[in-house]
C-alpha positions as CSV (number, residue, x, y, z in Angstrom):
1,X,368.1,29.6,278.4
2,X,370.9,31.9,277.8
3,X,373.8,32.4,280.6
4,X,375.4,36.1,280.8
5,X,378.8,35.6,281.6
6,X,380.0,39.3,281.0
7,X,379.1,43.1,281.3
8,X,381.1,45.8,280.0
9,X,380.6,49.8,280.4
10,X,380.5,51.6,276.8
11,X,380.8,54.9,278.6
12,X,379.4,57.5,281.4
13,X,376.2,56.2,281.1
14,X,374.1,53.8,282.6
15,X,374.7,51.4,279.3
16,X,375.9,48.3,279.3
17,X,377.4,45.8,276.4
18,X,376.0,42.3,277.4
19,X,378.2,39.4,276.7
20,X,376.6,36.1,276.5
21,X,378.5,32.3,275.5
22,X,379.1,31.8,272.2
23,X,377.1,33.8,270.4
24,X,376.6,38.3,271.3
25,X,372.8,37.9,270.9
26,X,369.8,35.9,271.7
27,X,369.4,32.6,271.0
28,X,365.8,31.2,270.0
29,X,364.9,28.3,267.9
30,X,367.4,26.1,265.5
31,X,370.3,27.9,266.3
32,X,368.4,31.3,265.2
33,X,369.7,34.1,267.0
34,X,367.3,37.4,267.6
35,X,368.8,40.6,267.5
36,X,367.1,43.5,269.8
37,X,364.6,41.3,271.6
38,X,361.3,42.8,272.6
39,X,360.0,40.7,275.1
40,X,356.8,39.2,275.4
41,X,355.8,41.3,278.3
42,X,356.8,44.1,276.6
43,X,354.5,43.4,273.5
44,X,351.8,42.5,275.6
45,X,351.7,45.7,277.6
46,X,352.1,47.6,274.1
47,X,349.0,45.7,272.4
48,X,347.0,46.4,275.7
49,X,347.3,50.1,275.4
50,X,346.7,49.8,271.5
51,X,343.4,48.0,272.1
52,X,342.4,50.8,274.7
53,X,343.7,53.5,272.9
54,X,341.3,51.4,270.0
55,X,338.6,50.6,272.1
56,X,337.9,54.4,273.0
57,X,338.2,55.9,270.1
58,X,335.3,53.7,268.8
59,X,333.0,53.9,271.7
60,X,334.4,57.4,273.2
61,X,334.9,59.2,270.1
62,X,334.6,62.9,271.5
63,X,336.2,62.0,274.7
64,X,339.1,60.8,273.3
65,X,339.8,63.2,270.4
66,X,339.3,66.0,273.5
67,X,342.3,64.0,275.1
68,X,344.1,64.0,272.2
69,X,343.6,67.4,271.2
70,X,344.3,68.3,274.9
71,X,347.7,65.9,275.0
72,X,349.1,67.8,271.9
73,X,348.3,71.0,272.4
74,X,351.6,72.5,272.2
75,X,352.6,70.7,268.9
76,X,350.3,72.6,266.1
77,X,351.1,70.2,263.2
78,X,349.6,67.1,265.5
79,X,346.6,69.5,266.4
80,X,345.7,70.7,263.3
81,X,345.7,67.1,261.9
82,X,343.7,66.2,264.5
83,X,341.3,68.5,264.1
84,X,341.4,67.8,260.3
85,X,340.1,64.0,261.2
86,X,338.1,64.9,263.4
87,X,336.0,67.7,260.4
88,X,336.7,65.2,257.4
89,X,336.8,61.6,259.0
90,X,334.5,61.4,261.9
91,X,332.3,64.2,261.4
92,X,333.0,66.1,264.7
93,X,332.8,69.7,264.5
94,X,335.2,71.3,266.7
95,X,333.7,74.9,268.6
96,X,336.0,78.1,269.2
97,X,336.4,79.5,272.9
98,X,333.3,80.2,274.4
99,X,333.4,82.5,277.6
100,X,330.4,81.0,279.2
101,X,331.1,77.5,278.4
102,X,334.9,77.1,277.8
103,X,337.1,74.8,280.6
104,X,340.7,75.1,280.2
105,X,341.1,72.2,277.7
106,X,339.7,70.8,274.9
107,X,336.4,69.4,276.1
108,X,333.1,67.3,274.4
109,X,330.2,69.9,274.3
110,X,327.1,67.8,273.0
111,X,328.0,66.2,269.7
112,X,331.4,68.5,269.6
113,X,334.4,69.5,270.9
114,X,335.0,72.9,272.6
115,X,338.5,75.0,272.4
116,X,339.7,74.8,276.2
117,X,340.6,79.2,277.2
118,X,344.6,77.9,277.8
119,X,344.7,77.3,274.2
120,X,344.2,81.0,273.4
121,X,347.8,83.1,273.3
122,X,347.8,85.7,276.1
123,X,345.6,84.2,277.9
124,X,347.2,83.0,280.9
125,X,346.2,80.5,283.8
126,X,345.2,82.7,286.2
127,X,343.2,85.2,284.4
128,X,341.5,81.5,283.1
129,X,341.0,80.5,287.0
130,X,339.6,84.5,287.6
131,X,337.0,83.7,284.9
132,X,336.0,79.9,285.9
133,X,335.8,81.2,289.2
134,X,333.1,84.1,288.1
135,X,331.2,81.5,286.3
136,X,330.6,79.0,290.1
137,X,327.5,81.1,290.5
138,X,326.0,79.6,287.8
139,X,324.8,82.6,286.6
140,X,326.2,82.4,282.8
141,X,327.7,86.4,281.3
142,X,324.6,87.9,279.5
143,X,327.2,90.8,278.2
144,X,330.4,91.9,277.8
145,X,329.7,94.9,281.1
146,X,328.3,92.0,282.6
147,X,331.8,90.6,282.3
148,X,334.0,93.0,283.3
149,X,331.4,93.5,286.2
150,X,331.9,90.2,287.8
151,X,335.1,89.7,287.0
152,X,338.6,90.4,288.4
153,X,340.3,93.1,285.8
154,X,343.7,93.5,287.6
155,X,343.7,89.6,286.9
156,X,341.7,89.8,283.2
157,X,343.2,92.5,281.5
158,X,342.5,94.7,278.7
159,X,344.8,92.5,276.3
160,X,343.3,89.1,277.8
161,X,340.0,90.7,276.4
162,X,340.9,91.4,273.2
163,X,342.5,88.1,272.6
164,X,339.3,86.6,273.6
165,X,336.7,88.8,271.4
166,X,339.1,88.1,268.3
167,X,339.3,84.6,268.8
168,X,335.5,84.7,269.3
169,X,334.9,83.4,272.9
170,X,332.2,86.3,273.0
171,X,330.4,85.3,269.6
172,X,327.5,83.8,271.7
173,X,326.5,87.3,273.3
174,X,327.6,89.2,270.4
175,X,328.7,87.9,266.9
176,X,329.7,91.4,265.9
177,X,333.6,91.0,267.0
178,X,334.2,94.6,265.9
179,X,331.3,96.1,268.0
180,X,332.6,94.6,271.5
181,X,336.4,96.1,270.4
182,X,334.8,99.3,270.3
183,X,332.8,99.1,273.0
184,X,335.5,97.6,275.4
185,X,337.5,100.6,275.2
186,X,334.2,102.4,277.8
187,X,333.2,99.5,279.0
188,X,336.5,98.4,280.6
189,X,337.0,101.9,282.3
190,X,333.4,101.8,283.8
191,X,333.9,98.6,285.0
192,X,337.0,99.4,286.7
193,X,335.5,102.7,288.2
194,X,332.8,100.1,289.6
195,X,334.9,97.9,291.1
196,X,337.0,101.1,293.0
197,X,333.7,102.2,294.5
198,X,332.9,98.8,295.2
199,X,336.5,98.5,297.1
200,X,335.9,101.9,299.0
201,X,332.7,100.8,299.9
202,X,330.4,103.6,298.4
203,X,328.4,101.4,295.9
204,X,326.2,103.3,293.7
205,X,322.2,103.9,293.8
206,X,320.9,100.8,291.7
207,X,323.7,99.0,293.9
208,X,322.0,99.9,297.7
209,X,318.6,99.6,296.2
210,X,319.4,96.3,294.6
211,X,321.3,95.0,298.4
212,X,318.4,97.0,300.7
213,X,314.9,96.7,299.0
214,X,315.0,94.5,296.0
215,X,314.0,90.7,296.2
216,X,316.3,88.4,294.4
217,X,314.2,88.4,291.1
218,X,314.5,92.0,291.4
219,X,318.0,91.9,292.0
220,X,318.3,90.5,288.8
221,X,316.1,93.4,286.9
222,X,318.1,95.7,288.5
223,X,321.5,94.7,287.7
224,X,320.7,94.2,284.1
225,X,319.5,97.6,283.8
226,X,323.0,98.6,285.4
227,X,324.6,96.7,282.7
228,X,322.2,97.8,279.8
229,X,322.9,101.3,281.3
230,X,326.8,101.0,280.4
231,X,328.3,103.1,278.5
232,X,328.7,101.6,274.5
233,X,330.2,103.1,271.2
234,X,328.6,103.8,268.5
235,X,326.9,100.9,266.0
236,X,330.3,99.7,263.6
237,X,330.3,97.2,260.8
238,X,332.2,93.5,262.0
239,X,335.5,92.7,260.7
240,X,335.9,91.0,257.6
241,X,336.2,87.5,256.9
242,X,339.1,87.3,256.1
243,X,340.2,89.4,259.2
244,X,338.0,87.3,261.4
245,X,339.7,84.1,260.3
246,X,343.1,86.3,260.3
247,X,343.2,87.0,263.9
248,X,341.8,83.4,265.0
249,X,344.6,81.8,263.2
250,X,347.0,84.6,265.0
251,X,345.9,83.3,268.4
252,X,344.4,79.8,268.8
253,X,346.9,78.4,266.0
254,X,344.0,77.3,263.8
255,X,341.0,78.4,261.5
256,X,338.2,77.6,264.0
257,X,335.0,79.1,262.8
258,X,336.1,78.3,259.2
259,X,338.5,78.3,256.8
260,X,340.0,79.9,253.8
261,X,340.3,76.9,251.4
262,X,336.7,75.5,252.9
263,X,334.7,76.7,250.3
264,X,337.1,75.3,247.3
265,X,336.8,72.2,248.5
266,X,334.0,71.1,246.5
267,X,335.2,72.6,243.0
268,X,338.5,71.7,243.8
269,X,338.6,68.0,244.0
270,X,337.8,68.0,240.1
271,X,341.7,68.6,240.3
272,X,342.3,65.4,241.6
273,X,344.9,67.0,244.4
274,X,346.8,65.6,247.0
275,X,346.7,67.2,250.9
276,X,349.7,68.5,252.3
277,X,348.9,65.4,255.1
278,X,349.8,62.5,252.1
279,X,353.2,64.6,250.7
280,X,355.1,62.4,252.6
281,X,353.0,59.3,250.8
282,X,354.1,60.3,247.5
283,X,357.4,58.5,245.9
284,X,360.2,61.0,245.5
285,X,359.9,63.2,242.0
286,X,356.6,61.9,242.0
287,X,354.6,65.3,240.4
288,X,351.4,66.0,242.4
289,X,349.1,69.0,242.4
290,X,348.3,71.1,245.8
291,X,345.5,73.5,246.7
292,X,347.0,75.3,248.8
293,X,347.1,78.9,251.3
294,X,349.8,81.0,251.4
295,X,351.1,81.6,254.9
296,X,354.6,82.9,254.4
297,X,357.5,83.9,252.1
298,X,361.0,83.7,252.8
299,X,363.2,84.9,249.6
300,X,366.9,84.1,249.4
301,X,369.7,84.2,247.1
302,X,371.4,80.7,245.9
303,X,375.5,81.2,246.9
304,X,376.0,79.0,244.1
305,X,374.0,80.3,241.2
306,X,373.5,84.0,243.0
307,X,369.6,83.4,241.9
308,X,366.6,84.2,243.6
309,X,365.0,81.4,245.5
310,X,362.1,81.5,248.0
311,X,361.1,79.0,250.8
312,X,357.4,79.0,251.2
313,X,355.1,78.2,254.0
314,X,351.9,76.4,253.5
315,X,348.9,75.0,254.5
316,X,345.6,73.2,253.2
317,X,342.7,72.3,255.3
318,X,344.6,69.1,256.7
319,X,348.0,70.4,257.7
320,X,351.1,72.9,257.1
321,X,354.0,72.3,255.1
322,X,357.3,73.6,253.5
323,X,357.9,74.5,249.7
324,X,360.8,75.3,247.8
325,X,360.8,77.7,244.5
326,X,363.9,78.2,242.8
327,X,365.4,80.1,239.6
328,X,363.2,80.5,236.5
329,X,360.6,79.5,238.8
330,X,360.9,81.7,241.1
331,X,361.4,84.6,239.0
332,X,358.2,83.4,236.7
333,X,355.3,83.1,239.6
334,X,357.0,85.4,242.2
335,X,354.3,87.8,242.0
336,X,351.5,85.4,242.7
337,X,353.7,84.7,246.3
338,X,351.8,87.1,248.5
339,X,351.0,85.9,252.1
340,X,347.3,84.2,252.5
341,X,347.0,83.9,248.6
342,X,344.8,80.8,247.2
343,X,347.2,79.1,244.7
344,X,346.9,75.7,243.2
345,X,350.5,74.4,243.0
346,X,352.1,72.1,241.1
347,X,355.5,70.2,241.7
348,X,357.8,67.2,242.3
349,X,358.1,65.7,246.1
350,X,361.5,66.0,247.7
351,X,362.7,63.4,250.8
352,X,366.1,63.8,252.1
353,X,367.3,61.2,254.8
354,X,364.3,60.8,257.5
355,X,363.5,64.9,257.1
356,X,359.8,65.4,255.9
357,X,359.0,65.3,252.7
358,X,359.2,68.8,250.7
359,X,357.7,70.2,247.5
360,X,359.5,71.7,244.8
361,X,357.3,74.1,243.1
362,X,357.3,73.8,239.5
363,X,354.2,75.9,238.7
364,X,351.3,77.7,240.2
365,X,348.2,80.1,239.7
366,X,345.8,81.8,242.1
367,X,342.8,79.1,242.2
368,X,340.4,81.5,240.7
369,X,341.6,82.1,237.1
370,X,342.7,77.9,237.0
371,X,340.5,76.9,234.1
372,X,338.3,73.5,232.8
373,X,337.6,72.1,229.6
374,X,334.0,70.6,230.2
375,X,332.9,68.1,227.7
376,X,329.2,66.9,227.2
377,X,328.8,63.3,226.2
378,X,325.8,61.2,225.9
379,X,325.5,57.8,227.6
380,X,325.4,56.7,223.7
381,X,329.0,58.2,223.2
382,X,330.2,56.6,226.5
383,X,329.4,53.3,225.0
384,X,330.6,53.2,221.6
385,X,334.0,52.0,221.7
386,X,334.9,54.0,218.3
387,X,333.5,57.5,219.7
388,X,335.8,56.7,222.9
389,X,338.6,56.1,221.4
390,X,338.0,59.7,218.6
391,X,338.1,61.5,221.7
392,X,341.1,59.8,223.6
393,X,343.1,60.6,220.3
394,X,342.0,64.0,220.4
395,X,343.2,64.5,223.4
396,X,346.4,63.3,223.2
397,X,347.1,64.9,220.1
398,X,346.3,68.0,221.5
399,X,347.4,68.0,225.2
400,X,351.0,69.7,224.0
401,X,353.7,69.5,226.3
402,X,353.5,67.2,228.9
403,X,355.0,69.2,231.9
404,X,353.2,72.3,231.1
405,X,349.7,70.5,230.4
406,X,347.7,72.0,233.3
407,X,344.2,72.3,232.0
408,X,342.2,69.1,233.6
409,X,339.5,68.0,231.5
410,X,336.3,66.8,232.8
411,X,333.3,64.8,230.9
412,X,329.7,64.9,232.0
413,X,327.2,62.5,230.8
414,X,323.9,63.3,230.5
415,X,321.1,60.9,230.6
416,X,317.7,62.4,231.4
417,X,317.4,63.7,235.2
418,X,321.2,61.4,235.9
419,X,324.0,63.5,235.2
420,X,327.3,62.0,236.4
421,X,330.8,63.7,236.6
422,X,334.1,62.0,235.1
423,X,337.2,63.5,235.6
424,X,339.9,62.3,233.2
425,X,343.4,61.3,234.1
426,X,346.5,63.9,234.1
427,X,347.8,62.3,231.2
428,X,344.9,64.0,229.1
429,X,345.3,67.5,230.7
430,X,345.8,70.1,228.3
431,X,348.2,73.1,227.8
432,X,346.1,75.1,225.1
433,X,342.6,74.8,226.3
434,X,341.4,76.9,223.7
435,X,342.9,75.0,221.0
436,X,341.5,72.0,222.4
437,X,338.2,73.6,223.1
438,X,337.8,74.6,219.3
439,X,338.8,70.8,218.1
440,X,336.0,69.2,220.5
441,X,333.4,71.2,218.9
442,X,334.7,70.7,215.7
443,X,334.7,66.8,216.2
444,X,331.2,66.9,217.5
445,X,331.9,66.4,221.4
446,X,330.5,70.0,223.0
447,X,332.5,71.6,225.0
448,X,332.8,74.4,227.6
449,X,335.5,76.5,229.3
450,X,335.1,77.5,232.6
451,X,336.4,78.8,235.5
452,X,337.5,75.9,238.3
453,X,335.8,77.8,240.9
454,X,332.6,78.2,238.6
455,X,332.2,74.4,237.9
């Protein structure tokens, strides 16, 4: 055991330097002495929670990702990697708002997990009580007028609406985001013309038929030809994708429905990239290659050089970094910086201190015109040590410089019905792939150029 024999304040606060005899620290075993004990009480009640924390995300996968989700909803970098292991790692799909199902938070729906209303922007608590209130009956919304019908619209606003129809919490009555725009404009005036007659006490005809005559299964008839009845504009084309994706992004945060950079995924790994998610993985000036989505452009000028510069903002389909272009750079691939452009990026990590880790942009091009040199090889090539090494020393010889070699270079062997993909190593990219396409065929290894998104 250890005796204290002194205290002493280090300042205003409730801190206090602990003096023990003979030596300022803890003694264990052999004269050892431990510096910043953590107790065994304490590491006990830390590996308890671990093994829960464990425990439930193995048995209770969706419940716990929902509390997760729901616990870090006001950090978007934590969220969208969440949601990015929850798509790519355990196979959970993860639902945008939906007006008839949605509970405040994130919640398990089935095999998934549903955006909670309070994650939407402008929509606030009490317009989210208003419409979990409207939904007690049981009765679920069977259209937007039924809607605004049942529900409180000095509560539920006209804004609140649109937020939700953009972020597609109305997708299950209507997928046609544009149409219900459009058709909110009359709808939200009858309904509130409705509700005034209601608060008056006049009612219309369907309304003292429906309360005086009708049966409840006729009750029902009725007010669904009231709704069907409401007023609606005329038929429009839905947004674009990209303006879909746009205004989900805008106000849950996230692509929900889908992504930009979802459909490269495929053709893309033939790059070999990193994720944004594993930058700070990489050892500093380590070069790695990005697929990346533009999401902002900041340009500056350098006070020392009086340069050009740009800091970017970026994101893949795992999470959202920073990027830095400067100079030549800069001035070389500043017209391909243009917000939600698809570039493949290529550049040297950056760790200062304990700030993340940044990328320093050396190169990029939009992801459509990146080109691959495809080589055909049969399993008889593959084999014969000499025929290996031909093409390994064609490659090399032809790669040029090493910095600006940005071609990858991908062999496909061909056996019958088995055709397997190799991609070779950066160190056989190529700068020229025309010059190298030319030699191939020349050498008798057939090759191909194509398009990265076309592979």
């Amino acid at each position: 055991m250890v005796k204290i024999i002194t205290r002493k304040s280090l300042g205003t606060q409730d801190v206090y330097d602990i003096g023990v005899e003979r030596d300022h620290n803890f003694v264990i075993r052999n004269g050892l002495l431990a510096s910043n004990c953590f107790n065994k009480s304490h590491s006990t009640a830390y590996g308890y929670v671990t093994y829960q924390t464990a425990y439930l995300k193995a048995n209770y996968p969706l419940e716990y990702m929902a509390a997760l989700l729901t616990s870090n909803s006001n950090d978007t970098e934590k969220v969208q990697k969440y949601i990015s292991s929850c798509i790519n790692v355990m196979g959970i799909h993860i639902e945008p708002p939906d007006i008839n199902r949605s509970e405040v938070d994130f919640t398990p729906s089935d095999k998934n997990i549903l955006f909670g209303l309070s994650a939407v922007k402008t929509v606030g608590q009490n317009a989210i009580a208003a419409i979990l209130e409207a939904r007690e009956s049981g009765v679920a919304f069977k259209s937007l007028a039924d809607f605004c019908d049942r529900i409180d619209l000095g509560t539920v606003n006209r804004r609140t609406l649109q937020s939700l129809i953009y972020c597609g919490a109305f997708d299950k009555i209507n997928t046609n985001r544009n149409q219900l725009l459009q058709d909110l404009e009359l709808v939200y005036d009858w309904a509130q013309s409705r509700a005034k007659d209601r608060d008056t006490g006049q009612g219309n005809l369907f309304d003292l038929l429906g309360g005086a005559f009708a049966s409840n299964g006729s009750n029902n008839q009725i007010a669904q030809s009231t709704f069907d009845s409401a007023p609606k504009a005329k038929p429009v084309n839905d947004l674009p994708p990209q303006e879909k994706l746009r205004k989900e992004k805008e106000l849950l945060g996230f692509y929900v429905s889908d992504h930009p950079l979802k459909s490269l995924s495929q053709s893309t790994q033939i790059l070999g990239p990193i994720t944004l998610s594993q930058l700070g993985q990489q050892t500093k000036e380590n070069t790695v290659c990005v697929v990346v989505m533009l999401n902002n452009v900041s340009k500056k000028i350098s006070q020392k050089s009086q340069k050009p510069y740009a800091i970017l903002q970026i994101e893949d389909l795992t999470t959202q970094a920073e990027a830095l272009v400067f100079n030549d750079n800069f001035e070389r691939i500043s017209s391909l910086l243009q917000i939600d452009a698809q570039l493949v990026i290529w550049g040297r990590v950056d760790k200062r201190d304990e700030q993340k880790a940044q990328l320093i942009i050396d190169d990029a091009e939009p992801v459509e015109m990146v080109k691959v040199v495809i080589i055909e090889l049969t399993p008889e090539q593959v084999i014969d040590i000499h025929e290996r090494h031909r093409l390994r020393s064609i490659l090399k010889e032809l790669s040029g410089d090493k910095d600006k070699s940005k071609v990858p270079v991908i062999g496909v062997v061909q056996a019958g019905n088995y055709r397997q993909m190799v991609r070779f190593g950066r160190q056989y990219w190529v700068q020229d792939p025309r010059t190298i396409y030319q030699a191939l065929n020349n050498a008798g290894f057939p090759a191909t150029l194509k398009l990265l998104t076309g592979v």
